[in-house]
PyMOL Python script that loads the backbone (N, CA, C, O; Angstrom):
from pymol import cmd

cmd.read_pdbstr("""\
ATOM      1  N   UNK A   1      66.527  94.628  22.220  1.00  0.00           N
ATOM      2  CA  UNK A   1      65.307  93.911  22.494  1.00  0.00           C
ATOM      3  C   UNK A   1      65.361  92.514  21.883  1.00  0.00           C
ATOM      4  O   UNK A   1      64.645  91.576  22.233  1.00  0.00           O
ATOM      5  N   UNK A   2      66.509  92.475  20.710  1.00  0.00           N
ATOM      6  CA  UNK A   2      65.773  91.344  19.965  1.00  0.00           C
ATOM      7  C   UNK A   2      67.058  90.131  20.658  1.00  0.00           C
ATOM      8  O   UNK A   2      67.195  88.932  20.416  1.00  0.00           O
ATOM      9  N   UNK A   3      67.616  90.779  21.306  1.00  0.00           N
ATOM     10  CA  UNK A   3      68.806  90.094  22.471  1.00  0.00           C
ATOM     11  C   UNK A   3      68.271  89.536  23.454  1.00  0.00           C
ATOM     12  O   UNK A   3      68.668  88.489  23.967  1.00  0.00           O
ATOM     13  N   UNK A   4      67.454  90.101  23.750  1.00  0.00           N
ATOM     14  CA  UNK A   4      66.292  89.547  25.388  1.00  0.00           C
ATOM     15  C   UNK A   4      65.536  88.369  25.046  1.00  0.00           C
ATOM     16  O   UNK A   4      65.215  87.488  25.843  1.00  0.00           O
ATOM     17  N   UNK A   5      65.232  88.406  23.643  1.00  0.00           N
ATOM     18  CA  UNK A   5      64.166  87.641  23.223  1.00  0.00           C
ATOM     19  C   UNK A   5      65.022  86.488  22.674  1.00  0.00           C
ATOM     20  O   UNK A   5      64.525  85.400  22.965  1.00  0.00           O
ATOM     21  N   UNK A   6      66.133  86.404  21.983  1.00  0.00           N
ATOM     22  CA  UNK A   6      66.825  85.188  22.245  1.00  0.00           C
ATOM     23  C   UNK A   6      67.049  84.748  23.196  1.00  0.00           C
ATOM     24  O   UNK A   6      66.750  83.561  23.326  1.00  0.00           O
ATOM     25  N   UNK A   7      67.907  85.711  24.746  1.00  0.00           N
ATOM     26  CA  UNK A   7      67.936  84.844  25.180  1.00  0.00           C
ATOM     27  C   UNK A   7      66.804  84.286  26.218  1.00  0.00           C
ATOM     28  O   UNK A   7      66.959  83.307  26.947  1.00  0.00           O
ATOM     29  N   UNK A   8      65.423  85.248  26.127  1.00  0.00           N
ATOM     30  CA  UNK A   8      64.704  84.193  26.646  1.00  0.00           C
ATOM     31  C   UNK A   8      64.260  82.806  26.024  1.00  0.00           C
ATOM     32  O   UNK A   8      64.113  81.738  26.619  1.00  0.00           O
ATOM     33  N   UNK A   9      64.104  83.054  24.830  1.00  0.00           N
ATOM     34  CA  UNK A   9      64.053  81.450  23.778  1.00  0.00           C
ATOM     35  C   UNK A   9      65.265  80.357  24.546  1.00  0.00           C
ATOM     36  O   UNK A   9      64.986  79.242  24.986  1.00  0.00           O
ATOM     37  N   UNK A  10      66.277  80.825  24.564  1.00  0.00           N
ATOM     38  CA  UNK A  10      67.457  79.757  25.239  1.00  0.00           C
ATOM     39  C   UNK A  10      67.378  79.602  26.374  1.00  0.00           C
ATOM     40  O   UNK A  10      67.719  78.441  26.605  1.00  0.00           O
ATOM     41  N   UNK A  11      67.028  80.281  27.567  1.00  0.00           N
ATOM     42  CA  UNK A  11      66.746  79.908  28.481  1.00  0.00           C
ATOM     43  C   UNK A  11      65.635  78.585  28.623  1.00  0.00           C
ATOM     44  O   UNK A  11      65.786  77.470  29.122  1.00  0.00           O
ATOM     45  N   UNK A  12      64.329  79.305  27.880  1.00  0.00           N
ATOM     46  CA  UNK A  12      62.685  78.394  27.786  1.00  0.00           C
ATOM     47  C   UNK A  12      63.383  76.796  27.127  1.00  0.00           C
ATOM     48  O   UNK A  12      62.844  75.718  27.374  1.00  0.00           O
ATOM     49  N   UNK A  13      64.669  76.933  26.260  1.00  0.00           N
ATOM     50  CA  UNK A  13      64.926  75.625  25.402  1.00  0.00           C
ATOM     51  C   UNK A  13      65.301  74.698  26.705  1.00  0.00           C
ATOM     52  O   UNK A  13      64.847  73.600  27.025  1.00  0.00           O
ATOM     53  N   UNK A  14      66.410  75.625  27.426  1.00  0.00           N
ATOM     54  CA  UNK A  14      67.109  74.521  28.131  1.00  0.00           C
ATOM     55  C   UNK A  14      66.455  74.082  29.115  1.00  0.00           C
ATOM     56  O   UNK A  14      66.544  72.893  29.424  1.00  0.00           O
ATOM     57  N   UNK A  15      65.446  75.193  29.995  1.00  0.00           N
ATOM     58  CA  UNK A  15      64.649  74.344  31.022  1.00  0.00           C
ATOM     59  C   UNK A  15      63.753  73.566  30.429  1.00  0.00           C
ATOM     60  O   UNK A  15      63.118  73.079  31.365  1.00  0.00           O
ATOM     61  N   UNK A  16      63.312  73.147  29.407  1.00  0.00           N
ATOM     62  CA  UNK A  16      62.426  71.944  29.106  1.00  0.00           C
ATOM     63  C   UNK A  16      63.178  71.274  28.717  1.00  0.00           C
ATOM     64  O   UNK A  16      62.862  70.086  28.777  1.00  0.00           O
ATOM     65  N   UNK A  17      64.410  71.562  28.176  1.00  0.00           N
ATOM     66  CA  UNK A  17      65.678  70.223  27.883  1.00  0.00           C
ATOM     67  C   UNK A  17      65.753  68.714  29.147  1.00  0.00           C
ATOM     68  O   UNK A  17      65.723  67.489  29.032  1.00  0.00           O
ATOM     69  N   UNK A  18      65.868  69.751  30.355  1.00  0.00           N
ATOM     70  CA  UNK A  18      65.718  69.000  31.449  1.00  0.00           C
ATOM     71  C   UNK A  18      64.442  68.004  31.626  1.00  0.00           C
ATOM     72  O   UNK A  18      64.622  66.832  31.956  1.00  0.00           O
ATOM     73  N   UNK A  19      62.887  68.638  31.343  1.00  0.00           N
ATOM     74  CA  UNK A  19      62.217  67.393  31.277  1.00  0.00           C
ATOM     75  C   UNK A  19      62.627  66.499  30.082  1.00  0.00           C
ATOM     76  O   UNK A  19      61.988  65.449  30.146  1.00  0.00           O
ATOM     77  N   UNK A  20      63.262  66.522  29.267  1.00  0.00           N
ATOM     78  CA  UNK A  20      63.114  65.986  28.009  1.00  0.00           C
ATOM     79  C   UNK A  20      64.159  64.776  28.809  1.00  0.00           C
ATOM     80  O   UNK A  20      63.890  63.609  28.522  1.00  0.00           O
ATOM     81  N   UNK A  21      65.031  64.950  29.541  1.00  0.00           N
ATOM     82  CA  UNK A  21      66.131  64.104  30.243  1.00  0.00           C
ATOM     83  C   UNK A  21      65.303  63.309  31.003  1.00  0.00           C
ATOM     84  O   UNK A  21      65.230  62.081  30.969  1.00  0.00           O
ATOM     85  N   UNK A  22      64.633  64.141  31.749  1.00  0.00           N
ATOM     86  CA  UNK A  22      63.567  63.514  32.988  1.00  0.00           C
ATOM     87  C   UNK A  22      62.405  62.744  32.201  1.00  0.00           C
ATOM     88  O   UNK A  22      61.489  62.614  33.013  1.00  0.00           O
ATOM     89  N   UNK A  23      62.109  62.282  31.204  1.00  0.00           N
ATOM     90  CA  UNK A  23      61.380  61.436  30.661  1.00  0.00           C
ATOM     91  C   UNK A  23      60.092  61.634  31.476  1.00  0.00           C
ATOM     92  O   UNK A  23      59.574  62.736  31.294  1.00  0.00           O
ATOM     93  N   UNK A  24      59.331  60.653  32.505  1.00  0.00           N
ATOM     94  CA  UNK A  24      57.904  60.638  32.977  1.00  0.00           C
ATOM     95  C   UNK A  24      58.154  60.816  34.040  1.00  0.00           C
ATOM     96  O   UNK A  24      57.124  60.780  34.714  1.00  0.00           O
ATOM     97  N   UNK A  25      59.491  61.103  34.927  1.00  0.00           N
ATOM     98  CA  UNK A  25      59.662  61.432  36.213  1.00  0.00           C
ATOM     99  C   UNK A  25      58.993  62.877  36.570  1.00  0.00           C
ATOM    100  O   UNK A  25      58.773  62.873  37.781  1.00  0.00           O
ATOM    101  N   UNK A  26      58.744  63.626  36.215  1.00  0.00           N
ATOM    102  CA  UNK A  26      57.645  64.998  36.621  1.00  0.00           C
ATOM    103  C   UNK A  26      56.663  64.788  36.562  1.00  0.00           C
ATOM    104  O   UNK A  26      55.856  65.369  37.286  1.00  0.00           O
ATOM    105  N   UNK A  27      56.222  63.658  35.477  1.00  0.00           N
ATOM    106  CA  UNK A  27      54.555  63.518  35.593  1.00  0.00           C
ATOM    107  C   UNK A  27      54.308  62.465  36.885  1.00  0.00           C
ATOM    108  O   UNK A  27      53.359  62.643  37.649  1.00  0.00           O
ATOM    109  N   UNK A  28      54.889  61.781  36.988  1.00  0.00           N
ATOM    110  CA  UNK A  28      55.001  60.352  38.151  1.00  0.00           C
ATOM    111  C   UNK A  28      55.064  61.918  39.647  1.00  0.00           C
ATOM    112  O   UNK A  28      54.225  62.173  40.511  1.00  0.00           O
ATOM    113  N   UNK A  29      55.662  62.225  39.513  1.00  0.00           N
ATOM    114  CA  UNK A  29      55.385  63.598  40.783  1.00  0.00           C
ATOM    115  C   UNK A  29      54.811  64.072  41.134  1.00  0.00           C
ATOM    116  O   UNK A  29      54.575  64.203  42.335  1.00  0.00           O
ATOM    117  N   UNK A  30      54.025  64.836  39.741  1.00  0.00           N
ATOM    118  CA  UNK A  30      53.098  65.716  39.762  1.00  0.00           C
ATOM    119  C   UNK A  30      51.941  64.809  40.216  1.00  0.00           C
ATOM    120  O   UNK A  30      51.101  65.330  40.951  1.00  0.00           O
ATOM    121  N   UNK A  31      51.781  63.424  39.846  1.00  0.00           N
ATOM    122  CA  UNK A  31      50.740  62.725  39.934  1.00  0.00           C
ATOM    123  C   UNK A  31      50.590  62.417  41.444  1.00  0.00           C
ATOM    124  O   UNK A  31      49.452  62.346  41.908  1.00  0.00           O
ATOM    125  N   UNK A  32      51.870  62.194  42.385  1.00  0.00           N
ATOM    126  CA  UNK A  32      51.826  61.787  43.409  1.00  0.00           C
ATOM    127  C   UNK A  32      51.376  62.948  44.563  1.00  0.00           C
ATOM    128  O   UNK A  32      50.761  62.741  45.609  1.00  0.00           O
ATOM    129  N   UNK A  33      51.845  64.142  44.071  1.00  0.00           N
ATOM    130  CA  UNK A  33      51.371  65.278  44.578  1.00  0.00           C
ATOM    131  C   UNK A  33      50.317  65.473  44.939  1.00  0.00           C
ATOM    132  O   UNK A  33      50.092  65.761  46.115  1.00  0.00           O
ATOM    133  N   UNK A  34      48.861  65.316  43.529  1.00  0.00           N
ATOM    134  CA  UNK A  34      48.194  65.875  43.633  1.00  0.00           C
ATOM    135  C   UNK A  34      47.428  64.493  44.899  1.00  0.00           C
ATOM    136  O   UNK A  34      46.621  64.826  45.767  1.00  0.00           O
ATOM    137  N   UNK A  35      47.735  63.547  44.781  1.00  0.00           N
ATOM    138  CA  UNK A  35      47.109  62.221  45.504  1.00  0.00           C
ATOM    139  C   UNK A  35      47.162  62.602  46.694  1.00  0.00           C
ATOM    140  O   UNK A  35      46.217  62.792  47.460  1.00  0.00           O
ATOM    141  N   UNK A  36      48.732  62.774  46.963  1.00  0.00           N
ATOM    142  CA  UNK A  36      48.623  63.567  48.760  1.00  0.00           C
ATOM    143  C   UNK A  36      47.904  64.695  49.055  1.00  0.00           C
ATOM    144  O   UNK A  36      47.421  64.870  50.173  1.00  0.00           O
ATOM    145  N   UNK A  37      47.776  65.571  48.046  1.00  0.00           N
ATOM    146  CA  UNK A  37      46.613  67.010  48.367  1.00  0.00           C
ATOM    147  C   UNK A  37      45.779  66.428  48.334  1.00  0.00           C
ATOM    148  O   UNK A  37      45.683  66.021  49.491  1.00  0.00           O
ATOM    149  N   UNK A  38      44.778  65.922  47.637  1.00  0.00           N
ATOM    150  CA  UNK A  38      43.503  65.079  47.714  1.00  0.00           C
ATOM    151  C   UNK A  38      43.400  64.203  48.941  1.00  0.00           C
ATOM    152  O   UNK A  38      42.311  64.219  49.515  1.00  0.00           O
ATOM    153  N   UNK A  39      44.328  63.466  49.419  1.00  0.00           N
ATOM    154  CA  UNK A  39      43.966  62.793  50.694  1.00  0.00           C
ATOM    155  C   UNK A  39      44.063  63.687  51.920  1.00  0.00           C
ATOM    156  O   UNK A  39      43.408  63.223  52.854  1.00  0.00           O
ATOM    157  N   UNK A  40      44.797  65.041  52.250  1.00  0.00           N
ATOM    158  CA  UNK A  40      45.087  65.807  52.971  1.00  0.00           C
ATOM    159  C   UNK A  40      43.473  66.817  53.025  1.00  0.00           C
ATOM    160  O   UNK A  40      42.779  67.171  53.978  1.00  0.00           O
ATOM    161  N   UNK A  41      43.365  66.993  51.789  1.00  0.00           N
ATOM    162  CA  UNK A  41      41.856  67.747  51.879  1.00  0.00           C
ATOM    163  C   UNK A  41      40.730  66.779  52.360  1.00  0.00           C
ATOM    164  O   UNK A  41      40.109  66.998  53.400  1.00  0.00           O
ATOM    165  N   UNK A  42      40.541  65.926  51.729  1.00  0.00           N
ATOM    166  CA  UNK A  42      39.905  64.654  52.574  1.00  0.00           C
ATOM    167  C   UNK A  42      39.716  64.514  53.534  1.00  0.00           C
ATOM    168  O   UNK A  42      38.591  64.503  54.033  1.00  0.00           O
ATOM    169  N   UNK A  43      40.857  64.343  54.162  1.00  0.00           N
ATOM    170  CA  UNK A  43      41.124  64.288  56.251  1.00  0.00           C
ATOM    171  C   UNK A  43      40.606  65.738  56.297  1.00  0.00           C
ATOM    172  O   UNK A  43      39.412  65.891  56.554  1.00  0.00           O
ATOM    173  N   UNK A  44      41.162  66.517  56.138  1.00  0.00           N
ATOM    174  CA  UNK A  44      40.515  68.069  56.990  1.00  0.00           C
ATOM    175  C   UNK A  44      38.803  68.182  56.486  1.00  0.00           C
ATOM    176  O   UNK A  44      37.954  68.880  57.041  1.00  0.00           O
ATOM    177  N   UNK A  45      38.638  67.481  55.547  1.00  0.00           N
ATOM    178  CA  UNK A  45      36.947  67.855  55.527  1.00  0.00           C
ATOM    179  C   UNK A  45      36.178  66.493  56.410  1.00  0.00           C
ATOM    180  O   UNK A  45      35.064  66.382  56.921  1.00  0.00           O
ATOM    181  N   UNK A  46      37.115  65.750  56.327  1.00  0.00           N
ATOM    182  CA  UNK A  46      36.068  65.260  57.583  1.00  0.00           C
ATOM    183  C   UNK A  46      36.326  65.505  58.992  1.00  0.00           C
ATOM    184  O   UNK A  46      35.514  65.123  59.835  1.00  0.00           O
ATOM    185  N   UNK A  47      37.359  66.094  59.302  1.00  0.00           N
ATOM    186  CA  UNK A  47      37.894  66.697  60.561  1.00  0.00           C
ATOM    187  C   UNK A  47      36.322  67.817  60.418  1.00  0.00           C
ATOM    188  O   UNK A  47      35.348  67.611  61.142  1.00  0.00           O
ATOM    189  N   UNK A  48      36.346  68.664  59.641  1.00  0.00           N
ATOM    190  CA  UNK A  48      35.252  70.120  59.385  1.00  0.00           C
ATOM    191  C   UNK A  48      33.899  69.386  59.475  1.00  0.00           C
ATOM    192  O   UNK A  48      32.964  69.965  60.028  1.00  0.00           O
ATOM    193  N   UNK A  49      33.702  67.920  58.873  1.00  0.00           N
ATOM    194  CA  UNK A  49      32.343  67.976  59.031  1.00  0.00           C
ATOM    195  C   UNK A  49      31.597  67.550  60.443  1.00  0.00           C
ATOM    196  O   UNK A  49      30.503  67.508  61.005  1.00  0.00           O
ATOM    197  N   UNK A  50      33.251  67.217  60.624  1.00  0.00           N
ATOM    198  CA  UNK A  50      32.473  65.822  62.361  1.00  0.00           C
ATOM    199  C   UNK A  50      32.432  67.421  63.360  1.00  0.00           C
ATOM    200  O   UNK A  50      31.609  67.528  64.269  1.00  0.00           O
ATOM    201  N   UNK A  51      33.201  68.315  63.104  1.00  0.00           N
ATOM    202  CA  UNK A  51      33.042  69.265  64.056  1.00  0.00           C
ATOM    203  C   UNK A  51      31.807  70.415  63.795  1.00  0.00           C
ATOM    204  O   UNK A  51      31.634  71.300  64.634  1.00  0.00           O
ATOM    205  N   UNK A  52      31.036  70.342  62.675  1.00  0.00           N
ATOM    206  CA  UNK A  52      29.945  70.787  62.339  1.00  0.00           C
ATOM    207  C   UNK A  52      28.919  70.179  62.808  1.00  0.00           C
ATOM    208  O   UNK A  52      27.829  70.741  62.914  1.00  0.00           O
ATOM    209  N   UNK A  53      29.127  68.973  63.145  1.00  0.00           N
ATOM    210  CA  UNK A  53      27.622  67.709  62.957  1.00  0.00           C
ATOM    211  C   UNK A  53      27.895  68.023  64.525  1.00  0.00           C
ATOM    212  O   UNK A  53      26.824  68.216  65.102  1.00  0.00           O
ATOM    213  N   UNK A  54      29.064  68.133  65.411  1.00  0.00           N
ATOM    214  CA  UNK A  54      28.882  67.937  66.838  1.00  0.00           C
ATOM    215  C   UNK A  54      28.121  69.279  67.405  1.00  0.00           C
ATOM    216  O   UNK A  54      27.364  69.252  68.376  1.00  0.00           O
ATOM    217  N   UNK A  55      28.476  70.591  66.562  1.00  0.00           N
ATOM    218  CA  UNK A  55      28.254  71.428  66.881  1.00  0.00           C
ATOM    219  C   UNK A  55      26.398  71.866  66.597  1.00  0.00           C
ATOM    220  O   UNK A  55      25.825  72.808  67.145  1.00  0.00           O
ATOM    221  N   UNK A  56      25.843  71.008  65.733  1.00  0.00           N
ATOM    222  CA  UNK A  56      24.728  71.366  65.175  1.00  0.00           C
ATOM    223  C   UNK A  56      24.472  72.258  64.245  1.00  0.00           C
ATOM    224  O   UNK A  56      23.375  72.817  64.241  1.00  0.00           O
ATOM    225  N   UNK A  57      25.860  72.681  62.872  1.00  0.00           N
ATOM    226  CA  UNK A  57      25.878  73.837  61.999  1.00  0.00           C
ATOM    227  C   UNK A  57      25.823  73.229  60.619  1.00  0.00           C
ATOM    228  O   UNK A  57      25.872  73.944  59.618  1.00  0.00           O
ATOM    229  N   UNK A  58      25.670  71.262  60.524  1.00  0.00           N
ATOM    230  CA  UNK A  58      25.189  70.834  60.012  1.00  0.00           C
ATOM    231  C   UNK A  58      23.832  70.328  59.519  1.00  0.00           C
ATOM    232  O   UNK A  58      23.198  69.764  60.410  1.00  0.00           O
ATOM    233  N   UNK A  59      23.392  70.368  58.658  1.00  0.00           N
ATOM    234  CA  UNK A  59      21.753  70.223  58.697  1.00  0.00           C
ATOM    235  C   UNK A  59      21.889  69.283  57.527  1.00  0.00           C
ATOM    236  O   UNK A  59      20.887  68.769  57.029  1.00  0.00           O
TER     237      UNK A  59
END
""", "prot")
cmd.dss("prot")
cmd.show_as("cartoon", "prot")
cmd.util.cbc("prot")
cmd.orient("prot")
């Protein structure tokens, strides 16, 4: 057991080793990500509302 648990510790070290390489490049990603989900939800809710307002299920 206490074998598993090292090597999950070495595993957990080395995959954050990699951000540690990657400096602000994951956050610069993550940031761009969430911008395109936010503009993608955006468009489909006004796609949802113009087809509510045509339909009269808007009030």
């Amino acid at each position: 057991m206490t074998d598993f648990i090292y090597w999950l510790g070495d595993i957990s070290y080395a995959f954050f080793g990699v951000f540690e390489k990657l400096e602000n490049l994951p956050n610069y990603i993550f940031i761009v990500l969430g911008f395109v989900g936010l503009l993608y939800w955006l468009n489909l809710q006004k796609k949802y509302n113009k087809k509510a307002q045509e339909t009269g299920a808007l009030k």
